[in-house]
C-alpha positions as CSV (number, residue, x, y, z in Angstrom):
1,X,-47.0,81.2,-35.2
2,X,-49.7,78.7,-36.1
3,X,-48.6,79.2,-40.0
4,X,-45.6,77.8,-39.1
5,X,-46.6,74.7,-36.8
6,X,-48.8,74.3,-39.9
7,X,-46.2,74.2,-42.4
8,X,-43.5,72.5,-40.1
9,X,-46.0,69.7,-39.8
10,X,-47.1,69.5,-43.5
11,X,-43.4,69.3,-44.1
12,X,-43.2,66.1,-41.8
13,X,-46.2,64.5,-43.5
14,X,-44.7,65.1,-46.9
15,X,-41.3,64.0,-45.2
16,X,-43.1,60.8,-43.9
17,X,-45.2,59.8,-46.8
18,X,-41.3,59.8,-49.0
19,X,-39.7,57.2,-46.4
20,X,-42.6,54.8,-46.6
21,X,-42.5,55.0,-50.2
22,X,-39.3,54.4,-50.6
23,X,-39.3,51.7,-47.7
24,X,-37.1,48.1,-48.6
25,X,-40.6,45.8,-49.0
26,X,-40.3,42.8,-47.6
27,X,-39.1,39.5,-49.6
28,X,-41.3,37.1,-49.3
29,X,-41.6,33.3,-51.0
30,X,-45.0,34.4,-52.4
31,X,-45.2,31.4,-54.8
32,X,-44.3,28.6,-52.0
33,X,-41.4,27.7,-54.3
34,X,-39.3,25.2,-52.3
35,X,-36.0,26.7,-51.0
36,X,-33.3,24.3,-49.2
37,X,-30.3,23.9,-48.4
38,X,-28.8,20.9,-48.7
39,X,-24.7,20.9,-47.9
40,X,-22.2,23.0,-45.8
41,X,-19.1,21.6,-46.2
42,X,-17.7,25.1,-47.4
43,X,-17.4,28.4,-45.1
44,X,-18.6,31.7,-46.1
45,X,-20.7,30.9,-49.3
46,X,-23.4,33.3,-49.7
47,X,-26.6,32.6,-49.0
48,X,-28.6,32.8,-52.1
49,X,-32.1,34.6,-52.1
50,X,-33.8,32.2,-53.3
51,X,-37.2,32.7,-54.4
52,X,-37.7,35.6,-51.8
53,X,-39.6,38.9,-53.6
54,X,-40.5,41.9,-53.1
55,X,-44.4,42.4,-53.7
56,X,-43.7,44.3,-56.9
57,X,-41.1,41.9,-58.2
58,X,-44.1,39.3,-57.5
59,X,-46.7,41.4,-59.9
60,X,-44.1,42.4,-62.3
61,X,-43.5,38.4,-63.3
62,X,-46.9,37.1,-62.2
63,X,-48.4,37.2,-66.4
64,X,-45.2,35.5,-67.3
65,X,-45.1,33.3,-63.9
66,X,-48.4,32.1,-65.1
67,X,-47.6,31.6,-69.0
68,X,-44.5,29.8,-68.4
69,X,-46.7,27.5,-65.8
70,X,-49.4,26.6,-67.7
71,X,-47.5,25.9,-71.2
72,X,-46.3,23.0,-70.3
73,X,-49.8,21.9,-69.9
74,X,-51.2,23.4,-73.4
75,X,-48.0,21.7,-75.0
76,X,-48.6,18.0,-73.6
77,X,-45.8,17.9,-71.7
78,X,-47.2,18.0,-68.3
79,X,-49.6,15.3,-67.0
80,X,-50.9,18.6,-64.3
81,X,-52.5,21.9,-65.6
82,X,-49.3,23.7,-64.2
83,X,-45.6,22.6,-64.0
84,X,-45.6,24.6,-60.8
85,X,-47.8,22.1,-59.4
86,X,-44.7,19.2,-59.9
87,X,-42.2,21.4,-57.3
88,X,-43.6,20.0,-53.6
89,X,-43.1,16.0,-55.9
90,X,-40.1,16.9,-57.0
91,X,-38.7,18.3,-53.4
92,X,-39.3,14.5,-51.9
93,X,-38.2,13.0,-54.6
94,X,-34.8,15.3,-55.1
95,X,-34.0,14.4,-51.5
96,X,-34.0,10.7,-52.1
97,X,-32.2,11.5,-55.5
98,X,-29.5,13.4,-53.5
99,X,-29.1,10.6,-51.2
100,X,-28.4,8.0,-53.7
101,X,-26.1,9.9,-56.1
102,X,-23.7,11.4,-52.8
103,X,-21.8,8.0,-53.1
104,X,-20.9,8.5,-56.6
105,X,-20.4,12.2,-56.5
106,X,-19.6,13.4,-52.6
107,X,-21.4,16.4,-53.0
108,X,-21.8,16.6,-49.4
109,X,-18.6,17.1,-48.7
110,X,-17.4,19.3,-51.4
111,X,-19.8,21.9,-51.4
112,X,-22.5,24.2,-49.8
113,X,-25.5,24.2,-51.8
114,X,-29.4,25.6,-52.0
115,X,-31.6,24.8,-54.2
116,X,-35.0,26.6,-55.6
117,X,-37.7,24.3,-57.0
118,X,-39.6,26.2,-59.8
119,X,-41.5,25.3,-62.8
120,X,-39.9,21.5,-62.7
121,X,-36.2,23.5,-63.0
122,X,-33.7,22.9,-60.4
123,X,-31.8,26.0,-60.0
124,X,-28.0,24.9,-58.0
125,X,-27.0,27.8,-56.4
126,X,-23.8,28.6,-54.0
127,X,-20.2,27.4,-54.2
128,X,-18.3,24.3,-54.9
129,X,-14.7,22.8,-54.1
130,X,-12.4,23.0,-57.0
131,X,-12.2,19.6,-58.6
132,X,-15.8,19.3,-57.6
133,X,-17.7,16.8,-60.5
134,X,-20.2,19.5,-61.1
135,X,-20.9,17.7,-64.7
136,X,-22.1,14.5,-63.3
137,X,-23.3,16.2,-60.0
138,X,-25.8,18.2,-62.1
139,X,-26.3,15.5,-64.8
140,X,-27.3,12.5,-62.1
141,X,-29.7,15.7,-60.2
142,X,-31.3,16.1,-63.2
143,X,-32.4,12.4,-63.5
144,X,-35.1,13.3,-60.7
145,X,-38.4,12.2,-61.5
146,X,-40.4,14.9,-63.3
147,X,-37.5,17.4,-63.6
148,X,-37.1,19.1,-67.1
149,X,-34.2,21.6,-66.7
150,X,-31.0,22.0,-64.1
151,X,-29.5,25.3,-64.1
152,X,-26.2,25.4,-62.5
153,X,-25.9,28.8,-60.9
154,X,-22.5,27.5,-58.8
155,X,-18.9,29.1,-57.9
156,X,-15.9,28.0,-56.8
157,X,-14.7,31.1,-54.6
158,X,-17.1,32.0,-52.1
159,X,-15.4,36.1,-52.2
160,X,-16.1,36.3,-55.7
161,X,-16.7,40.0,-56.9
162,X,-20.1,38.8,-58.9
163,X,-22.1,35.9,-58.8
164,X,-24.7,33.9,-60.5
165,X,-27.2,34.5,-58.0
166,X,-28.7,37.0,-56.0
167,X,-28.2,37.1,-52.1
168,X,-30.2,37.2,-49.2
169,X,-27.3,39.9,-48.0
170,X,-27.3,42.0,-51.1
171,X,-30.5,41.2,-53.2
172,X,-30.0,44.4,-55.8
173,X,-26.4,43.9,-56.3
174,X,-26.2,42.5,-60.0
175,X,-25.4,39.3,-61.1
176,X,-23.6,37.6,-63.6
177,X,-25.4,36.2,-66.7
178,X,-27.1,33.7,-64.6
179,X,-27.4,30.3,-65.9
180,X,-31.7,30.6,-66.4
């Protein structure tokens, strides 16, 4: 009788031990990459992830994280040590940029839209009207002070079968060749 409460409850450990390792980790913005959303004019776009990680997603990309940071530095390009260092700038300054351009381009009304602030790169992410100006939307964003790179990771139907993003909803689902 006590062999089997024994192995009953080394069965539950073993049991145990399996779920936690397989547990969903949490997604968290480990490198403080500014996230935002800045429009809502169009229902049921979904919610991109964003910079949101697991803790092995963030260890897997940390030595290339790092490299493609500090290049930019080694290279001249940068006037900081690491073109990380440019995203809380560049987060003020898109705002203002955003601000000026929505006469020209009425973003605000034709789209709902994050955007991720990483290495100096804008990445544009969620869905736009058709019609929508996404040429000069993305070409007059990308005249923000300090910004090297837009990537334009937009749709136009928010029930789209793939995207160009990852989502908050279904973070492993794949993507389509995404714009980075």
């Amino acid at each position: 009788m006590t062999r089997l409460i024994e192995l009953r409850l080394a069965c539950l450990l073993v049991c145990t031990a399996a779920i936690q390792a397989h547990a969903e980790q949490p997604r968290v913005n480990r490198g403080h990459d500014p996230f935002f959303q800045i429009s809502r004019a169009i229902s049921e776009c979904p919610t991109p992830l964003g910079p949101f990680e697991t803790e092995k997603e963030w260890l897997d990309d940390s030595h290339y994280r790092i490299e493609r940071g500090n290049s930019c530095w080694i290279e001249g390009r940068c006037r900081l040590s690491n073109a990380y260092l440019y995203d809380a700038e560049i987060a003020e300054a898109v705002q203002r940029r955003l601000a000026n351009i929505n006469y020209a381009t009425h973003w605000r009304e034709q789209s709902t839209l994050w955007l991720t602030l990483q290495r100096r790169f804008i990445y544009v992410e969620g869905c736009v009207a058709p019609g929508f100006d996404k040429r000069t939307f993305l070409a007059e964003l990308a005249k923000t002070a300090d910004v090297e790179r837009v990537i334009d990771n937009t749709i136009v139907d928010p029930h789209a079968a793939q995207l160009p993003y990852r989502t908050q909803a279904n973070p492993d689902k794949p993507v389509l060749d995404p714009g980075n």
